[in-house]
C-alpha positions as CSV (number, residue, x, y, z in Angstrom):
1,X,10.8,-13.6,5.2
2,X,9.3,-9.9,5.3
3,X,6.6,-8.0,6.2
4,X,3.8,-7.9,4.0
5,X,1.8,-4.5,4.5
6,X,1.4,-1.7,6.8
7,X,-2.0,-3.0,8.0
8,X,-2.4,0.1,10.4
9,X,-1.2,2.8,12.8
10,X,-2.3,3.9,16.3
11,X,-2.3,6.9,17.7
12,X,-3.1,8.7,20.9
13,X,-4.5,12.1,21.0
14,X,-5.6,15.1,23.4
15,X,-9.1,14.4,24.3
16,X,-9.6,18.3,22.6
17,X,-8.6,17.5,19.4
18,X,-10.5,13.8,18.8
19,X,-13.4,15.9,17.2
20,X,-11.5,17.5,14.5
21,X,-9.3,14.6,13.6
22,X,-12.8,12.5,13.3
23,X,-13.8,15.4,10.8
24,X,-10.9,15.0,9.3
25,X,-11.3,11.5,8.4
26,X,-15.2,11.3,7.5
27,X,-15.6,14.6,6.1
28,X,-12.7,15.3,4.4
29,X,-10.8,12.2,3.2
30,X,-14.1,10.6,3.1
31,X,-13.4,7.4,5.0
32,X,-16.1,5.8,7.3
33,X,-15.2,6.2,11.3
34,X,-16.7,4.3,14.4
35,X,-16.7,5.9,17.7
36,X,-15.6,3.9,20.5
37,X,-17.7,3.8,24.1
38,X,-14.0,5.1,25.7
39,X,-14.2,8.0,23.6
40,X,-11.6,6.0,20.8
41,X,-12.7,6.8,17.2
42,X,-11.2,4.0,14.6
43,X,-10.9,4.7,10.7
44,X,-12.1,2.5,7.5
45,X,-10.4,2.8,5.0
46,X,-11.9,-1.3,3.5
47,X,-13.5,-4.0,5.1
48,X,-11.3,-4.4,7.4
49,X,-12.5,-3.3,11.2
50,X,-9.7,-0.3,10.7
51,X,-6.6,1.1,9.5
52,X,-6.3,3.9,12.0
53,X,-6.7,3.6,15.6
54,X,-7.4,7.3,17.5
55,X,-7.4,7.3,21.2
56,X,-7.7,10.3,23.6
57,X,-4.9,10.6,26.2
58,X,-3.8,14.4,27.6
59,X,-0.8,14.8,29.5
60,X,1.2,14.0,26.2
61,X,4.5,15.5,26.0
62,X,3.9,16.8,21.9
63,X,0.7,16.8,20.4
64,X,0.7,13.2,19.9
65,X,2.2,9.8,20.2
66,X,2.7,6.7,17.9
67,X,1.1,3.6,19.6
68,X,2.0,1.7,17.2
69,X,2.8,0.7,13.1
70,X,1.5,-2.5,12.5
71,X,3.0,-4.6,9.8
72,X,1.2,-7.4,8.5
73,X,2.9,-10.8,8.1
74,X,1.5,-13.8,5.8
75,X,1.1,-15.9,8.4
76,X,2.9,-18.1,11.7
77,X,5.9,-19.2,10.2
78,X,6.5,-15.6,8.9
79,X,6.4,-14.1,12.2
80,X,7.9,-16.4,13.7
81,X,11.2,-15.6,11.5
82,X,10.9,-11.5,11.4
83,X,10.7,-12.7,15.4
84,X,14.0,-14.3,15.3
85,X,15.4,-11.4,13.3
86,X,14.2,-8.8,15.4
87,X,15.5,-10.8,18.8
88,X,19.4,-11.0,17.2
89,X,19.5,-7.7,16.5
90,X,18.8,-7.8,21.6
91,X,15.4,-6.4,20.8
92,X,13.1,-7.3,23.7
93,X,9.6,-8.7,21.5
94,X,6.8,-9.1,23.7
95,X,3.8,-11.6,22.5
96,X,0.2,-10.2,22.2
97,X,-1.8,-12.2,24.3
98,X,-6.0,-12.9,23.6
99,X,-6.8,-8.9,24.4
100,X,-3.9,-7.5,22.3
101,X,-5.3,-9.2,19.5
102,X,-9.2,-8.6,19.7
103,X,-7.8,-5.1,20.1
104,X,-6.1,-4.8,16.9
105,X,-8.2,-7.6,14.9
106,X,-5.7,-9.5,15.0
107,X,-5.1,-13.7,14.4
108,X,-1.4,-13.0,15.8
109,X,0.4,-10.2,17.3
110,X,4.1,-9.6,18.6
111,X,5.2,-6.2,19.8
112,X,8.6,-4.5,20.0
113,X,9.8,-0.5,20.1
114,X,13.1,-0.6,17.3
115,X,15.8,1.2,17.5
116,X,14.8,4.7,16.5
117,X,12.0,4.7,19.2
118,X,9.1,3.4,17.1
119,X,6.3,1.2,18.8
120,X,6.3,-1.9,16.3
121,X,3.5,-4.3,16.0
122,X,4.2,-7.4,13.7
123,X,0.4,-9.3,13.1
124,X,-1.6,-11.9,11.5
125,X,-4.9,-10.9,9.8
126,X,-8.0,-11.9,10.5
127,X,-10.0,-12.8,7.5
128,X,-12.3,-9.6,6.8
129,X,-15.2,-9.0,3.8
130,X,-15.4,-6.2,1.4
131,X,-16.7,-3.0,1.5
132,X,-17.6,-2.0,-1.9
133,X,-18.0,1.7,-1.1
134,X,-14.6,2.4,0.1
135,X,-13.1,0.1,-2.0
136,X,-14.3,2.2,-4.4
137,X,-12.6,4.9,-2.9
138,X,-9.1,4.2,-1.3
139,X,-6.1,2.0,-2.8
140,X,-5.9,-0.3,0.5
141,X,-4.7,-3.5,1.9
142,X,-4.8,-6.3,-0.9
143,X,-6.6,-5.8,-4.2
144,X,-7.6,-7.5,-7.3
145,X,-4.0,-6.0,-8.4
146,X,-2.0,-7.3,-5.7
147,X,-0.9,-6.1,-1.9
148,X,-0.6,-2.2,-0.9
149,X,-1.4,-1.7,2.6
150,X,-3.1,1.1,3.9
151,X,-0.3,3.8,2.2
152,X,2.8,4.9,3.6
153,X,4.3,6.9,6.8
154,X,7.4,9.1,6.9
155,X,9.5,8.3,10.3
156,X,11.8,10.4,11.9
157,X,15.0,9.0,12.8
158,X,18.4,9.9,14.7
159,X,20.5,7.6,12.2
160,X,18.6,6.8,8.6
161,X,21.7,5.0,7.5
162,X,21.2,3.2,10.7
163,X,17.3,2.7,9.9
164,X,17.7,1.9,6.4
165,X,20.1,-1.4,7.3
166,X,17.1,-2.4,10.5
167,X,14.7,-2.1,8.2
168,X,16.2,-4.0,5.1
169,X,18.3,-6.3,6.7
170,X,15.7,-7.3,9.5
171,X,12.0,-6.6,8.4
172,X,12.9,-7.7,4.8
173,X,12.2,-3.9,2.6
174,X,13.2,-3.6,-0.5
175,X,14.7,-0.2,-1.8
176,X,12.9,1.8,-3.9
177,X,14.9,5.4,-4.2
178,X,16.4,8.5,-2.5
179,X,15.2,11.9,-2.6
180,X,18.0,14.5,-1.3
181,X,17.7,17.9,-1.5
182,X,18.7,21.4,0.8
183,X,15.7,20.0,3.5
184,X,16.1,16.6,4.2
185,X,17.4,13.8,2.8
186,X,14.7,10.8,3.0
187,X,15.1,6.6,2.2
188,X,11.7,5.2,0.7
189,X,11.4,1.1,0.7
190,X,8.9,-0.7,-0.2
191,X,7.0,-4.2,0.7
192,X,4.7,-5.0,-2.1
193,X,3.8,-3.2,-5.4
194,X,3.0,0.1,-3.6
195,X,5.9,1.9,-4.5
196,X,7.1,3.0,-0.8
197,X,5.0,1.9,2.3
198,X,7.9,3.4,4.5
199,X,10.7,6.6,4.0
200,X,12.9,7.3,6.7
201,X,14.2,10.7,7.2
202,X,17.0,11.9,10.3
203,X,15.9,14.5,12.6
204,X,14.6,17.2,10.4
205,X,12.6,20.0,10.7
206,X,12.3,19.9,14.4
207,X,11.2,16.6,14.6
208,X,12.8,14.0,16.6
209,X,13.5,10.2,16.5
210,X,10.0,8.7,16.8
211,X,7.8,11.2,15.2
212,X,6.4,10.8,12.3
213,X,6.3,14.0,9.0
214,X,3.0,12.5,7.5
215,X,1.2,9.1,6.4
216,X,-0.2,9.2,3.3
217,X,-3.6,7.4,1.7
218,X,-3.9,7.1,-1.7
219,X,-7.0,7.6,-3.3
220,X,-8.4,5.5,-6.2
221,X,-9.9,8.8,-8.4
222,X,-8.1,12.1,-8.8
223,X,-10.9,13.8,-8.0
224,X,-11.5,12.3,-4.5
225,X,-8.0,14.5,-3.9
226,X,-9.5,17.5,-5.7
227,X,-12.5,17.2,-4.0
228,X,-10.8,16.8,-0.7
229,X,-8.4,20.0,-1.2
230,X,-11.6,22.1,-1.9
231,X,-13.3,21.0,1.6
232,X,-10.1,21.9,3.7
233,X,-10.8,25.5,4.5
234,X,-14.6,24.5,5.0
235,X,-13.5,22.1,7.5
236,X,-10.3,24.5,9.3
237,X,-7.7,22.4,8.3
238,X,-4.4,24.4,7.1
239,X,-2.8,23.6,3.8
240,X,0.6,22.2,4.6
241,X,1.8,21.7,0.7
242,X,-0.6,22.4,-2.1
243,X,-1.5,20.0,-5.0
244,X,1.8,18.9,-7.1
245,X,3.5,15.7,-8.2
246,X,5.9,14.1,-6.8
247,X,9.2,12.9,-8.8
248,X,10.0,9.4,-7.6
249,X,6.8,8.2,-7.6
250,X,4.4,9.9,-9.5
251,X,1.7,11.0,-6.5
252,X,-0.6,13.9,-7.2
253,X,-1.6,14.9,-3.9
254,X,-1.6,17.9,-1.3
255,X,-0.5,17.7,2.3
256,X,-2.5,18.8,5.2
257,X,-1.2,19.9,8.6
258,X,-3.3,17.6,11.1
259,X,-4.3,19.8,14.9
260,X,-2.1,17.0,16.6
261,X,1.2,18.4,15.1
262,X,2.0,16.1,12.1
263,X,0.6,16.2,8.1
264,X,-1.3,13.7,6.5
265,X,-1.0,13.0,2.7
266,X,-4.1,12.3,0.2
267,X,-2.7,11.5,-2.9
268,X,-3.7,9.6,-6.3
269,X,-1.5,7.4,-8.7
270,X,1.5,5.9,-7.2
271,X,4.1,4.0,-9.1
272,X,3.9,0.5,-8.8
273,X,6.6,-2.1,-7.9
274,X,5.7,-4.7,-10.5
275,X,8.7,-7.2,-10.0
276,X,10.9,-6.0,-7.0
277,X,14.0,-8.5,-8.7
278,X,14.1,-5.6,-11.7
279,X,13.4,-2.8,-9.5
280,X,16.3,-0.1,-10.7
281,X,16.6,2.5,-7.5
282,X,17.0,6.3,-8.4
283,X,18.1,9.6,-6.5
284,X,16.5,12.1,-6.6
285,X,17.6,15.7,-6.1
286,X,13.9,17.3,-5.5
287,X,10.7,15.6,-3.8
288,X,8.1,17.1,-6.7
289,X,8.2,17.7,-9.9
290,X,5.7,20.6,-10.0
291,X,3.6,22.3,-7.0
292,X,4.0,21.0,-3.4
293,X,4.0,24.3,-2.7
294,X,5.5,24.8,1.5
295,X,2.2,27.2,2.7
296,X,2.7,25.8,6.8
297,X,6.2,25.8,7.7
């Protein structure tokens, strides 16, 4: 048994920057949002109510928080094995009771933190309807060509050897190849055919266990990510990395740097994980293979 798809991430925000990460989203990556009556706004990225959650809370110690990563499982029996996994390893899982689900639009929902300080939901899905204008747009959750989730997010850890055994051995990734260079050195597994729906990094660049470097959504067009890089400086967002490719698996993309203190990736053309069984893992001594050029430390 393993998890499926990321099927979303949470996040709480300062109430002062809600309105530029909602620009962000709508204006710039071109998703659809919905504004919550608490002052939550939540991200489309399909038909699917969303795929990111943003809520306002000040007093935070950085700019932001993780609520939580929610990883889709297939169904009761599933999560009730990743559960059993998760509980020998003397993790404390917590069920989601009737409100924790409507919440997340959820069928089923278990919650945990892991090891490396991350705030883990495992979930059911709820049976949800297309939406043929961001389908259109965004690679996301399960497609005519199989499951990919809503992209991929970069964790920061204080043991990635440590990480990579949790999150092979317990929530069932497969790996897909390493990336070592002078910066960082970074793990990327994957779940389905996307080609890495998780990479785990140590403590790099400042960041501690917990945080996150970036999530990325992938784009269905190359020029949605052109399009995108060309509204940045009309919206105020900063340029973290410019437009390049990367060498393990194929993304063009840029990074921006988000007001909350982390990037977020838009990227086109990912490699896919056709049959995991044949996969042959690589390393990798550079993350691009041309641009990616650092413009925000």
């Amino acid at each position: 048994m393993k998890v499926d798809q990321l099927g979303y991430l949470a996040f709480d925000f300062p109430s002062a920057a809600m309105a530029d990460m909602r620009t962000l989203f709508q204006h710039v990556i071109g998703a659809d949002v919905v504004d919550g009556e608490d002052g939550s706004v939540r991200v489309r990225l399909d038909g699917r109510a969303f795929r990111i959650d943003m809520r306002p809370q000040d007093g935070l110690e950085s700019g932001y928080r993780v609520a939580a990563v929610g990883w889709e499982v297939a169904d009761g029996p599933a999560l009730d094995a990743l559960v059993a996994r998760v509980r020998a390893r003397g993790i404390e899982v917590t069920q989601g009771d009737a409100a924790a689900c409507e919440a997340r639009s959820a069928a089923a929902l278990v919650r945990f933190t892991d090891p490396f300080g991350f705030p883990v939901e495992f979930f059911v899905d709820r049976p949800f309807g297309t939406d043929e204008r961001l389908s259109t747009r965004f690679v996301c959750g399960s497609t005519d060509r199989g499951k990919f989730g809503l992209g991929h997010v970069v964790q920061i850890t204080h043991d990635h050897l440590a990480a990579l055994d949790f999150y092979r051995d317990v929530l069932g990734f497969g790996f897909s190849d390493r990336i070592t260079w002078d910066a960082a050195d970074l793990f990327f597994l994957h779940c389905n055919k996307r080609h890495h729906s998780v990479a785990l990094g140590g403590e790099i660049f400042g960041m501690k266990s917990g945080q996150i470097d970036h999530f990325m959504i992938e784009a269905t067009a190359r020029e949605y990510v052109d399009e995108a890089y060309a509204k940045l400086k009309e919206h105020g967002f900063a340029v973290s990395q410019t437009l390049g490719q990367h060498t393990n698996d194929d993304v063009y993309s840029f990074y921006l740097m988000a007001p909350v203190g982390f990037r977020v990736e838009f990227g086109f053309g990912g490699n896919i994980v056709d049959d995991p069984e044949r996969w042959v893992a690589k390393q990798y001594d550079s993350p691009s293979r041309w641009g990616h050029e650092l413009m925000h430390p």
